[in-house]
Kinemage of the C-alpha trace (Angstrom):
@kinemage 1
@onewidth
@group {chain A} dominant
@subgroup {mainchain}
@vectorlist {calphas} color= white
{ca unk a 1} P 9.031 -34.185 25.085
{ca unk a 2} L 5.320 -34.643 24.553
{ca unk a 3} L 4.473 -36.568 21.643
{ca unk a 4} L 2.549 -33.046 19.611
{ca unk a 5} L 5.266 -31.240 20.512
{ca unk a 6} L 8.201 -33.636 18.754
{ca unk a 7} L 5.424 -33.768 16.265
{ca unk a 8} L 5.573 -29.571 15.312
{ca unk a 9} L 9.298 -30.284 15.123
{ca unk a 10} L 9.818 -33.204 12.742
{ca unk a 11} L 7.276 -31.168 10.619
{ca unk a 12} L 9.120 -28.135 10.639
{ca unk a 13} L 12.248 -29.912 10.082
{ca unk a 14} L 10.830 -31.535 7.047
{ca unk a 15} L 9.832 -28.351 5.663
{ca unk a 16} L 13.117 -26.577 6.452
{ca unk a 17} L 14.884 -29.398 4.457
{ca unk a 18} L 12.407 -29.398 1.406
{ca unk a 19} L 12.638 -25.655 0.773
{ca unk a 20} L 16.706 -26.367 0.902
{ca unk a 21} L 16.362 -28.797 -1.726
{ca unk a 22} L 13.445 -27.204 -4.115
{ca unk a 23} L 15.357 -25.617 -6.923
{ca unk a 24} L 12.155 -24.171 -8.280
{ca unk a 25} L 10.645 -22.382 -5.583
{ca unk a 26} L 11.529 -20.467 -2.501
{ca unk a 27} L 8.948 -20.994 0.451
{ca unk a 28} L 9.290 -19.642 3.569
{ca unk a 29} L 9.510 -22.338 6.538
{ca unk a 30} L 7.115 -20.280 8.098
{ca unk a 31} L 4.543 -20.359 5.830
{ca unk a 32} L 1.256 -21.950 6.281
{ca unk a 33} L 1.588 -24.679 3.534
{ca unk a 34} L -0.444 -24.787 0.636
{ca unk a 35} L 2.010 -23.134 -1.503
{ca unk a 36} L 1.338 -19.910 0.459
{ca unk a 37} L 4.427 -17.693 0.944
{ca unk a 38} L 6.729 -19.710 -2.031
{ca unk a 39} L 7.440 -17.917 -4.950
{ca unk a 40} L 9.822 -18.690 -8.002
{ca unk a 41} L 13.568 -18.323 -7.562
{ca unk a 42} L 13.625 -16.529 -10.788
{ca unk a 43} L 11.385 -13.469 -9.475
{ca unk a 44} L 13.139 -13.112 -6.048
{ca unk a 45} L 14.176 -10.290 -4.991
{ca unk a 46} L 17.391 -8.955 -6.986
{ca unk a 47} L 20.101 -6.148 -5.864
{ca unk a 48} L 21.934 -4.713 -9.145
{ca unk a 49} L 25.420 -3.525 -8.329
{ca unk a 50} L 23.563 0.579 -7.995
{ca unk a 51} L 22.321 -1.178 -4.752
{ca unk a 52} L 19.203 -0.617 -5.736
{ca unk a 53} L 16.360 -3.406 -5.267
{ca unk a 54} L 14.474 -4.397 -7.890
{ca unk a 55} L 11.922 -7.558 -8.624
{ca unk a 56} L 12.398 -9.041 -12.002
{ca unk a 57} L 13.562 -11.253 -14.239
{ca unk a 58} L 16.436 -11.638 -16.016
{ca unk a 59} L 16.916 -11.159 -19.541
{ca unk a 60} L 18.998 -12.376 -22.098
{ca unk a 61} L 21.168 -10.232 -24.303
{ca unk a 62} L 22.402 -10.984 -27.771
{ca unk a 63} L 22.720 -10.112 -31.447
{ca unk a 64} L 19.977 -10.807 -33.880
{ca unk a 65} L 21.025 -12.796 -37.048
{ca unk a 66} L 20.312 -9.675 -39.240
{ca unk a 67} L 22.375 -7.732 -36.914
{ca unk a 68} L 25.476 -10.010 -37.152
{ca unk a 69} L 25.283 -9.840 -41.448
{ca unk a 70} L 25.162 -5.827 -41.105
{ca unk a 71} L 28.938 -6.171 -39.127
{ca unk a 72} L 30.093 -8.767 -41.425
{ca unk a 73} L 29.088 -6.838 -44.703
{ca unk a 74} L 30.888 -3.999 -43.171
{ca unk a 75} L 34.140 -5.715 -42.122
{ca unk a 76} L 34.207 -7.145 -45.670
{ca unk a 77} L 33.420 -4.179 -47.694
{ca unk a 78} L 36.822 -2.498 -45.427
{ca unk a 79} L 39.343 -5.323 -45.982
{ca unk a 80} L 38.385 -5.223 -49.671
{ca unk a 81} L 39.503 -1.451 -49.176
{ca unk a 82} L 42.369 -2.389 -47.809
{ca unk a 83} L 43.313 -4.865 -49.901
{ca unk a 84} L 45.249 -2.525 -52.788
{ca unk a 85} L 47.048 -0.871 -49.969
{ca unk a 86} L 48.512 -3.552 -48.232
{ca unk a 87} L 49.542 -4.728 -51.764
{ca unk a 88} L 51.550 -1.618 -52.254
{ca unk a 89} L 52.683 -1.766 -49.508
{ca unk a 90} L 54.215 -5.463 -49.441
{ca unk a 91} L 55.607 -4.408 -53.496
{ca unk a 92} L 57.190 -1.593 -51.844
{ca unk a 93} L 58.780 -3.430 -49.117
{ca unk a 94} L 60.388 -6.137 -51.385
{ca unk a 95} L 61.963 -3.804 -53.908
{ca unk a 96} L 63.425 -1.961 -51.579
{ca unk a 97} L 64.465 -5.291 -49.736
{ca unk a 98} L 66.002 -6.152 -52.870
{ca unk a 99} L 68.006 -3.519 -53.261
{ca unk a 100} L 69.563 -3.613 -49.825
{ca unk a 101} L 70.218 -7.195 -50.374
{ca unk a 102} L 72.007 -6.235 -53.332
{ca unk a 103} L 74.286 -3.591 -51.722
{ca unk a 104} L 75.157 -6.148 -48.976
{ca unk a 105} L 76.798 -8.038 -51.429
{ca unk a 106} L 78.278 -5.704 -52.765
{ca unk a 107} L 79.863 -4.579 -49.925
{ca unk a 108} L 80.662 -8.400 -49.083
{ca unk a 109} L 82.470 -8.367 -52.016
{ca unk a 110} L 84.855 -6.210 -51.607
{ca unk a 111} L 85.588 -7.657 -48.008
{ca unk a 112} L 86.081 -10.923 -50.145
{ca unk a 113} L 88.403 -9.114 -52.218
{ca unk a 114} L 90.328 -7.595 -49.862
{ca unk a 115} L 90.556 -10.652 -47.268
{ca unk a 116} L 91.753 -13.018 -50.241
{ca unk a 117} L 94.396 -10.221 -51.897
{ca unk a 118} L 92.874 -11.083 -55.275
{ca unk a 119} L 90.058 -9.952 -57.586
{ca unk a 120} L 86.165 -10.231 -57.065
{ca unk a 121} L 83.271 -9.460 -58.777
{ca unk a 122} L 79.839 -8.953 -58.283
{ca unk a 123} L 77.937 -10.930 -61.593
{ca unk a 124} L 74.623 -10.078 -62.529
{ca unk a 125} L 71.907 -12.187 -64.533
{ca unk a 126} L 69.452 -9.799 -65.446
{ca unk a 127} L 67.885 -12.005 -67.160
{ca unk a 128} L 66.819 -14.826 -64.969
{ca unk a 129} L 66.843 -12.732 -61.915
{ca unk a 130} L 70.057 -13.463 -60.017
{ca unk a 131} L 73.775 -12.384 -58.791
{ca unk a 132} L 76.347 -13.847 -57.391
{ca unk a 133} L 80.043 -13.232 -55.769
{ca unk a 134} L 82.478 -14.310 -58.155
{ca unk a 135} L 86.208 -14.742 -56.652
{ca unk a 136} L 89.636 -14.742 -59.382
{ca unk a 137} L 91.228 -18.022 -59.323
{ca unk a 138} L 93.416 -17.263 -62.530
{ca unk a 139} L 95.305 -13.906 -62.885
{ca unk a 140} L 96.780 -12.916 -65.987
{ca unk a 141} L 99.799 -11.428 -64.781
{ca unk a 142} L 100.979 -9.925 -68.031
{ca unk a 143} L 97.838 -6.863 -67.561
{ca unk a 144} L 97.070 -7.722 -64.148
{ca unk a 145} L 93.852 -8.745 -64.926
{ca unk a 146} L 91.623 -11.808 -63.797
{ca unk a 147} L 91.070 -14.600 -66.505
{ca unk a 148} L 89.256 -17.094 -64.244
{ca unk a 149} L 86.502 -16.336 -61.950
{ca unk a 150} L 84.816 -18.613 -59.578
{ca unk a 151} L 81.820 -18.857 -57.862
{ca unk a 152} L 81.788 -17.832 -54.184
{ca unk a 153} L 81.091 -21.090 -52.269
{ca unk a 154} L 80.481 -19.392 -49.287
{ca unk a 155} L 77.594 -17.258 -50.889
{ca unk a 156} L 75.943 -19.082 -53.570
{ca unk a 157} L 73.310 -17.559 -56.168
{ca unk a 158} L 71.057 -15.058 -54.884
{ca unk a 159} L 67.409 -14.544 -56.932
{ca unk a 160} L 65.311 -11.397 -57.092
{ca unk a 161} L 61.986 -11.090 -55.306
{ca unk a 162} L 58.950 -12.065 -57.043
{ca unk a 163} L 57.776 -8.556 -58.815
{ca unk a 164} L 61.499 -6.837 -58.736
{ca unk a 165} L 63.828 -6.749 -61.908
{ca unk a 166} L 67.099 -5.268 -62.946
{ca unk a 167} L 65.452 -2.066 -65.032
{ca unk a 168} L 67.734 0.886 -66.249
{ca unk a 169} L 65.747 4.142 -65.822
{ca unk a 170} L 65.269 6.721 -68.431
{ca unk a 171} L 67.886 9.803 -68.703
{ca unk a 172} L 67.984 10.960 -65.359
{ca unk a 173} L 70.741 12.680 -63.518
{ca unk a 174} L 73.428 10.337 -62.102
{ca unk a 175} L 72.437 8.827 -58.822
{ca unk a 176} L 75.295 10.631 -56.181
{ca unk a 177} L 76.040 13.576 -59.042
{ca unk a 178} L 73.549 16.235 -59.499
{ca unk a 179} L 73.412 18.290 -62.117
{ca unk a 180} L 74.396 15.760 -64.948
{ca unk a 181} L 71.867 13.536 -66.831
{ca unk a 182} L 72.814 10.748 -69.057
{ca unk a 183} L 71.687 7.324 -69.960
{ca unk a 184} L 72.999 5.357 -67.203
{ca unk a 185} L 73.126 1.736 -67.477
{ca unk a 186} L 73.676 -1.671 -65.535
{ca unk a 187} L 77.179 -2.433 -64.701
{ca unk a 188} L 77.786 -6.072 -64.901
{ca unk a 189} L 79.453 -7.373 -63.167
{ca unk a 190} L 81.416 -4.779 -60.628
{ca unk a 191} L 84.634 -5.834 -59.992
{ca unk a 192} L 86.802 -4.904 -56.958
{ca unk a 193} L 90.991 -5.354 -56.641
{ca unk a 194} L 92.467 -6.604 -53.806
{ca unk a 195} L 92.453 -3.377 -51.955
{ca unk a 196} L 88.964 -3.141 -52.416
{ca unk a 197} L 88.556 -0.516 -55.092
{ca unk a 198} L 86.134 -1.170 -57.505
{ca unk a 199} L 88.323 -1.170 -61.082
{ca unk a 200} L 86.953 -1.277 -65.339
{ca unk a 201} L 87.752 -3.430 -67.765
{ca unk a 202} L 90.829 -1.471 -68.029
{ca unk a 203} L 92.095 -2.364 -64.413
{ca unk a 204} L 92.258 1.233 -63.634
{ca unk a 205} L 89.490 2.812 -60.512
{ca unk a 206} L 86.570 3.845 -61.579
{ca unk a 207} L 83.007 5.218 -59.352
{ca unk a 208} L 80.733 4.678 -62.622
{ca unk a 209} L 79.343 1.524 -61.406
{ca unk a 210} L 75.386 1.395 -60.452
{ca unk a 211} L 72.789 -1.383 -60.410
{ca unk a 212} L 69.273 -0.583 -61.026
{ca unk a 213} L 66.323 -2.164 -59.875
{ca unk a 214} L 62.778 -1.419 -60.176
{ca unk a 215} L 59.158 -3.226 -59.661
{ca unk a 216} L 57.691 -5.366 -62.700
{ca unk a 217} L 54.694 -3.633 -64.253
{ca unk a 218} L 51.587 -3.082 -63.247
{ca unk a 219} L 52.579 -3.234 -58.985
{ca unk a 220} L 52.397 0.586 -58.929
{ca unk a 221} L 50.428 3.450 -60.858
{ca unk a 222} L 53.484 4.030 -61.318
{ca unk a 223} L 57.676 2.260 -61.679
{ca unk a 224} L 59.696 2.795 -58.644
{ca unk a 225} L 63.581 3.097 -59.156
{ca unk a 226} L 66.183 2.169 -56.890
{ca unk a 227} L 70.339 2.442 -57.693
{ca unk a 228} L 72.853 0.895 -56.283
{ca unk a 229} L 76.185 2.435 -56.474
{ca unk a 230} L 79.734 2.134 -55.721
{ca unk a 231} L 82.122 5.162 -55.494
{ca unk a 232} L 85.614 4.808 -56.889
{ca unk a 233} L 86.407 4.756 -52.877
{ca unk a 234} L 84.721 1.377 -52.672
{ca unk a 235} L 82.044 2.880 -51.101
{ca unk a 236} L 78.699 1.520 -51.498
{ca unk a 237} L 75.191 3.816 -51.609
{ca unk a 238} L 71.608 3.517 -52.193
{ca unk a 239} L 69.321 5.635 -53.929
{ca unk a 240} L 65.477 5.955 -54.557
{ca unk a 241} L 64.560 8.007 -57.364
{ca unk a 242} L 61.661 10.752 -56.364
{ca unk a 243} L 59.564 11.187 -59.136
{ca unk a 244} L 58.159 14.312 -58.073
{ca unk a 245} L 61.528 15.906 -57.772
{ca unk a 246} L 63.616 14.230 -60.522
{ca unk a 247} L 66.119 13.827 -58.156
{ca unk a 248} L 67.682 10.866 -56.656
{ca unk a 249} L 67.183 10.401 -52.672
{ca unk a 250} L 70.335 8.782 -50.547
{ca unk a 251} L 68.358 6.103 -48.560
């Protein structure tokens, strides 16, 4: 190969590799030198996904500072909206959880009763909050009362929710007996015989047992009942009191 010939190559070669390399410019191999033909990678030639082509250069999107305070100011101002609802809300959802927590034990109670062929009771604290399953360990056999009772070990003391308390409503009519209206108040405790039927103080059946509950003041515009009652079948219901209606609703 002739010495200018191998000369045009090695140059060319050189050039091929430097334009390669160059992450600031692209320059055509071809082009005379001097800078001639190279432009900037950034204003090459671009196809957008329309297929259409386009020379330009890219931009950068974002969000402004003043932008990003407008969203935040309005996020805020709607969770402090929110914020009575969801309080409502949660009130709502303990009392009632209370009051199905309540009627479980009763109804565990009179399983306890049953299973054990003695006496049990369902003891309330209204004051501090709690109740408990209470089983006979001494029977007076003379009236066929209980004279002993004894903690449940296999329950222990269960408390209110924070915000719920044993409240007797106002005369309204009798949860489960329209039509009648009296001033109904707490049983305490209930106590069921060893078939399971919930009995007085006289040991004789009786369905005039209920346990109100309602929400501590100032959770609602308004209080919020619920009763909790046994029928003189043992059976156990729940009621929330409509104050629209004045009537009790079977949950």
């Amino acid at each position: 190969m002739a010495p200018e010939t191998l000369h045009l190559t090695n140059l060319r070669t050189a050039r091929e590799t430097a334009w390669r390399l160059s992450p600031q410019t692209h320059c055509s191999p071809r082009s005379g030198g001097g800078g001639r033909g190279c432009r900037s990678l950034r204003q090459r030639r671009i196809r957008p996904v329309g297929g259409e082509t386009r020379r330009g250069i890219a931009s950068e999107v974002g969000f402004s500072l003043i932008e990003m305070m407008v969203v935040a100011a309005i996020v805020g101002v709607m969770f402090v909206m929110a914020i009575p609802m969801i309080v409502t809300a949660a009130n709502g959802f303990r009392l009632s959880g209370a009051a199905r927590g309540i009627a479980a034990q009763l109804a565990l109670a009179r399983l306890r009763a049953a299973a054990n062929f003695t006496q049990s009771r369902l003891n309330l604290n209204t004051t501090a909050g709690t109740y408990e399953i209470d089983l006979c360990t001494t029977k007076n056999t003379a009236t066929g009362g209980c004279t002993t009772f004894t903690q449940d070990p296999n329950s222990g003391t269960q408390y209110l929710p924070s915000g719920v308390i044993f409240g007797t409503p106002a005369t309204f009519a009798v949860p489960g007996q329209s039509g009648q209206t009296s001033a109904y108040t707490q049983t305490t405790p209930i106590v069921f015989n060893s078939r399971g039927i919930p009995i007085d103080s006289t040991i004789s059946p009786t369905g005039n047992d209920a346990i109100y509950l309602c929400n501590a003041a100032g959770q609602f515009s308004e209080v919020h009942y619920y009763a909790i009652t046994v029928y003189a079948s043992g059976k156990v219901t729940m009621f929330k009191w409509q104050s629209s209606t004045s009537t009790w609703l079977e949950m």
